[in-house]
Backbone as a chain_set.jsonl record, in Angstrom:
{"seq": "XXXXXXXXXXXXXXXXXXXXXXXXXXXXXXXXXXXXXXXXXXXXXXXXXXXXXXXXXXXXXXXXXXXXXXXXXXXXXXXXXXX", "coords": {"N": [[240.461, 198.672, 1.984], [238.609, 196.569, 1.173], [236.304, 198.004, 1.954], [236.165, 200.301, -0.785], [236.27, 198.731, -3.185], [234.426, 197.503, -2.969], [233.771, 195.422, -1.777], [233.481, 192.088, 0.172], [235.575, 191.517, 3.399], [236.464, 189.235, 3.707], [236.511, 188.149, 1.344], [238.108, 189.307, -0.283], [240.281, 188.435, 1.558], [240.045, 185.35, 0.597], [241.034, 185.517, -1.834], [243.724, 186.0, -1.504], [244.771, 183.817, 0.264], [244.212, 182.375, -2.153], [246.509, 183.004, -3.773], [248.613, 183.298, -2.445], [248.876, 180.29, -2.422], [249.511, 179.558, -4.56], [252.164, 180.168, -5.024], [255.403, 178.724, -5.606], [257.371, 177.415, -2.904], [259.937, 178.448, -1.894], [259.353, 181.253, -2.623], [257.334, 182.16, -0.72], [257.18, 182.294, 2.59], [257.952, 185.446, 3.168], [257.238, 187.105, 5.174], [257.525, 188.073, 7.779], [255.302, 187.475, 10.672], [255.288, 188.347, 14.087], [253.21, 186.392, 16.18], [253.176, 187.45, 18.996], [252.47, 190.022, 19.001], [249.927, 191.202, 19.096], [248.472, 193.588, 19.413], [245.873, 195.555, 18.334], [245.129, 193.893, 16.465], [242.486, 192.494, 14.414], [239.881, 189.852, 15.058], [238.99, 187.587, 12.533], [236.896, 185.807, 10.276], [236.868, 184.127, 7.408], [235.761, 181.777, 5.317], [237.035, 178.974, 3.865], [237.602, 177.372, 0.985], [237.986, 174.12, 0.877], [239.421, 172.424, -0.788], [241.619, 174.368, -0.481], [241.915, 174.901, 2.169], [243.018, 172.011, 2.913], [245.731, 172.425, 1.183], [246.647, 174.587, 2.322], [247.048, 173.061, 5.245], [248.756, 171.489, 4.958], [251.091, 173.15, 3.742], [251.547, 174.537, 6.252], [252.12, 172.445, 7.801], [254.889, 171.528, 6.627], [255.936, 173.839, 6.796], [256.717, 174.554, 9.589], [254.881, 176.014, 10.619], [252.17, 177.977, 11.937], [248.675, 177.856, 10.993], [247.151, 180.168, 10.625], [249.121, 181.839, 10.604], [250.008, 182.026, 8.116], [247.937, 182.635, 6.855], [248.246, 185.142, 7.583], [250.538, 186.235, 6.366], [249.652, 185.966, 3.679], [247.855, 187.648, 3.175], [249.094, 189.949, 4.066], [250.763, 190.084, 2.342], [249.23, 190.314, 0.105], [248.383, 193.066, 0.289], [250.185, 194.437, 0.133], [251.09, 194.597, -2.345], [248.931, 195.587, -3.623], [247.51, 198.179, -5.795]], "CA": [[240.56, 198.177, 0.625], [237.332, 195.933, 1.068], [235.505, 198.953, 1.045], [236.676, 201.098, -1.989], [236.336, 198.004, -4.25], [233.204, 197.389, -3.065], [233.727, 193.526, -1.766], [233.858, 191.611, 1.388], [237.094, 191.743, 3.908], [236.766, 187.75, 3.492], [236.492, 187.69, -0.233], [239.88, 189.405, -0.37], [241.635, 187.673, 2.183], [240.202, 183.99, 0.037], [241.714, 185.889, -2.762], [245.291, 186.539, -1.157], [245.195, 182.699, 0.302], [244.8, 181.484, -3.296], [247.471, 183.714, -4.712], [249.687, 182.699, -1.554], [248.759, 179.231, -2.361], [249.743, 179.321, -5.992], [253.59, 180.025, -5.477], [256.311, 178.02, -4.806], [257.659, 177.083, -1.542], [260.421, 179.173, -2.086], [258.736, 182.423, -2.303], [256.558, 182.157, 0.408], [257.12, 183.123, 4.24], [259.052, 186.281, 3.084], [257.254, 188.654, 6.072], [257.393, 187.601, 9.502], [254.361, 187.955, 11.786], [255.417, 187.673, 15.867], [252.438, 186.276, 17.299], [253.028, 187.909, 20.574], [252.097, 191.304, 18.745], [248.424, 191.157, 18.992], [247.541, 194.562, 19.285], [245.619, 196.357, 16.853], [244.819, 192.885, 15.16], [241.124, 192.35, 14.622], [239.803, 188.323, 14.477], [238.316, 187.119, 11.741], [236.133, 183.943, 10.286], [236.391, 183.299, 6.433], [235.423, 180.612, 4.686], [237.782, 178.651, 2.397], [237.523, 175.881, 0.276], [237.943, 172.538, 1.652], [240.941, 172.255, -1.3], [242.319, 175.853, -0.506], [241.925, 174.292, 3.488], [243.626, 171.039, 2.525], [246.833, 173.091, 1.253], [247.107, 175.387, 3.711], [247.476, 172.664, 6.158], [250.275, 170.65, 4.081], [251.836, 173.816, 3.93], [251.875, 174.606, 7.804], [253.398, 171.49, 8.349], [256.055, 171.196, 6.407], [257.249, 174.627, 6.814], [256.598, 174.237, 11.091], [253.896, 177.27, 10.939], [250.381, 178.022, 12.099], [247.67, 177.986, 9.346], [247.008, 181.72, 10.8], [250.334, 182.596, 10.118], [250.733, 181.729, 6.717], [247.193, 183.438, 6.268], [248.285, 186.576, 7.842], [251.043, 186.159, 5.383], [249.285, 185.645, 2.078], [246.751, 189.049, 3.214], [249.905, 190.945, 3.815], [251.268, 190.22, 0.747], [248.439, 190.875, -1.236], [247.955, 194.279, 0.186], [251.833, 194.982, -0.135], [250.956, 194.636, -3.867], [247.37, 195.927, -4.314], [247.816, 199.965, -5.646]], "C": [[239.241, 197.531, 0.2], [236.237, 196.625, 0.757], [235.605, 199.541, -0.448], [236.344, 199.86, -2.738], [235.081, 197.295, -3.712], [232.919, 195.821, -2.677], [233.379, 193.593, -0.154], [235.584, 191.579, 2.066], [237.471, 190.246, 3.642], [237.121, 187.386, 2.03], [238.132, 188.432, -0.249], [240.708, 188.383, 0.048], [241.463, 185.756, 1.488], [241.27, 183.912, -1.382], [243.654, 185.85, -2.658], [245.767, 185.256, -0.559], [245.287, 181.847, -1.483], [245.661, 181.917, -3.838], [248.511, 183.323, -4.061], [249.981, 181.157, -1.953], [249.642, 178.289, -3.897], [251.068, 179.602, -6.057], [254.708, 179.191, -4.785], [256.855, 178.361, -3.759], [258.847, 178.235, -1.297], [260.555, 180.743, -2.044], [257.903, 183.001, -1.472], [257.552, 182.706, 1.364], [258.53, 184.54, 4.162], [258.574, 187.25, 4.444], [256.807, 187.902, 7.425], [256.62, 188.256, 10.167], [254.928, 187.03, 12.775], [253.935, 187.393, 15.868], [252.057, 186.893, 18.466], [252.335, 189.633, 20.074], [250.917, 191.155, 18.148], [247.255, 192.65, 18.721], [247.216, 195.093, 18.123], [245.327, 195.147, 15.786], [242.987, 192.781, 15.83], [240.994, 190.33, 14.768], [238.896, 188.775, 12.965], [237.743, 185.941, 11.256], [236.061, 184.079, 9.019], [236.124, 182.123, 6.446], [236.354, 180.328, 3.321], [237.668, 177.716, 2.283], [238.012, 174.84, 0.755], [239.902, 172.216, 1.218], [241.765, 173.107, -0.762], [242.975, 175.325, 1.334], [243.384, 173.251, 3.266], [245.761, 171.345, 2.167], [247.562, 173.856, 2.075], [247.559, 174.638, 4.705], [248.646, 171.689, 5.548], [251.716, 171.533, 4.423], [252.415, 174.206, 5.101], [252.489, 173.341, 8.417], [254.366, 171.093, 8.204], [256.911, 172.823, 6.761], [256.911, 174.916, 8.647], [255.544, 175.833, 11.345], [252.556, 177.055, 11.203], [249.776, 178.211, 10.983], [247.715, 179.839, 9.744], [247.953, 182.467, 10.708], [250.786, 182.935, 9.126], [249.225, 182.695, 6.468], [247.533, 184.787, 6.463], [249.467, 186.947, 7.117], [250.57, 186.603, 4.474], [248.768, 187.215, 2.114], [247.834, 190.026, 2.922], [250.783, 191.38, 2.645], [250.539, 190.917, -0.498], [248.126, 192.68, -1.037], [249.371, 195.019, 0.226], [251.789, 195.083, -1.124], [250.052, 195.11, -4.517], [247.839, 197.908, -4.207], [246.939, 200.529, -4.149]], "O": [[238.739, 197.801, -0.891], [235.406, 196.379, -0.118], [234.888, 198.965, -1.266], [235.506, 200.472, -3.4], [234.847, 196.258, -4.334], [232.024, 195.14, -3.178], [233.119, 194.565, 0.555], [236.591, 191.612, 1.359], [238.641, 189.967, 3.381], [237.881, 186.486, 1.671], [239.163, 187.76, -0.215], [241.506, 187.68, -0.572], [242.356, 184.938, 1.713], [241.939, 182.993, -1.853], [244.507, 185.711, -3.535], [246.989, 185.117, -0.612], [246.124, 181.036, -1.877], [245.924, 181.182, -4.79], [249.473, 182.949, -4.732], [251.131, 180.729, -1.857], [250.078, 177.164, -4.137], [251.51, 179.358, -7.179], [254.824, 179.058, -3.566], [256.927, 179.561, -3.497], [258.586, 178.996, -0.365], [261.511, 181.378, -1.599], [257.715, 184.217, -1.446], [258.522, 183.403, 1.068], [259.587, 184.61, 4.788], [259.379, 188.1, 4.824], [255.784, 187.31, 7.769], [256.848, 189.438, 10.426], [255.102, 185.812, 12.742], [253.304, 188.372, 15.471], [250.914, 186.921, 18.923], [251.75, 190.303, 20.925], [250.763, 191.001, 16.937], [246.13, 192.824, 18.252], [247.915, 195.164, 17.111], [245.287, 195.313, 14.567], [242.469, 192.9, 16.941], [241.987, 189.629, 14.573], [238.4, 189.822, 12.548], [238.099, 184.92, 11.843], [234.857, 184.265, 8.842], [236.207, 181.402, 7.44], [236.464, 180.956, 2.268], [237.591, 176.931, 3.228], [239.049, 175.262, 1.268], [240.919, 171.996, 1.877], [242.856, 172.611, -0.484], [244.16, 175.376, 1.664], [244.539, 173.647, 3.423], [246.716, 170.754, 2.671], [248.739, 173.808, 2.432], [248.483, 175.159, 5.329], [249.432, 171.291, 6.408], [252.78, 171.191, 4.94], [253.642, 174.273, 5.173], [253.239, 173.317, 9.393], [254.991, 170.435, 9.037], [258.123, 172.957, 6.931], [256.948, 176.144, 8.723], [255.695, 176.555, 12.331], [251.889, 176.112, 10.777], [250.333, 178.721, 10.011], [248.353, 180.614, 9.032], [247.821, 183.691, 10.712], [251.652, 183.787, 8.928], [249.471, 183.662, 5.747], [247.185, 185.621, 5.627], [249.607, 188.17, 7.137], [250.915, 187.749, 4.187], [249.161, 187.994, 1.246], [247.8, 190.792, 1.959], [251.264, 192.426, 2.21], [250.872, 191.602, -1.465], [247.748, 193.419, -1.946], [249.435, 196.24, 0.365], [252.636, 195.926, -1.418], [250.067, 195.183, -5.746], [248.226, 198.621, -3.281], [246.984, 201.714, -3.816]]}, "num_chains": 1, "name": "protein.A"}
């Protein structure tokens, strides 16, 4: 996707934490990532905003999740929705 639209793989995925970030509690953790199913996952290292940071970890604690969970969330969402 990062290719074809001509971006970064990070600039998306800051894109798909603020869009994750922006809906209520409610609508969130609809797609369950196991952990234990590693294969075929790459790492990665964005960079997000301090605020964008700040939420993310509010959010991982009240709903008992890893920050990397809820990001591998928000990505999957956004590319569950991107044509």
């Amino acid at each position: 996707m990062a290719d074809s639209e001509g971006t970064a793989v990070a600039e998306l995925i800051r894109e798909a934490i603020k869009k994750f970030l922006g809906k209520p509690a409610y609508e969130r953790n609809a797609f369950s990532f196991s952990p234990s199913s590693t294969r075929g996952v790459e790492r990665i290292y964005p960079r997000i905003a301090k605020s964008d940071w700040d939420r993310l970890n509010r959010i991982s604690m009240s709903a008992n999740k890893a920050k990397t969970e809820l990001v591998r969330e928000a990505v999957d969402e956004y590319l569950r929705k991107s044509p």
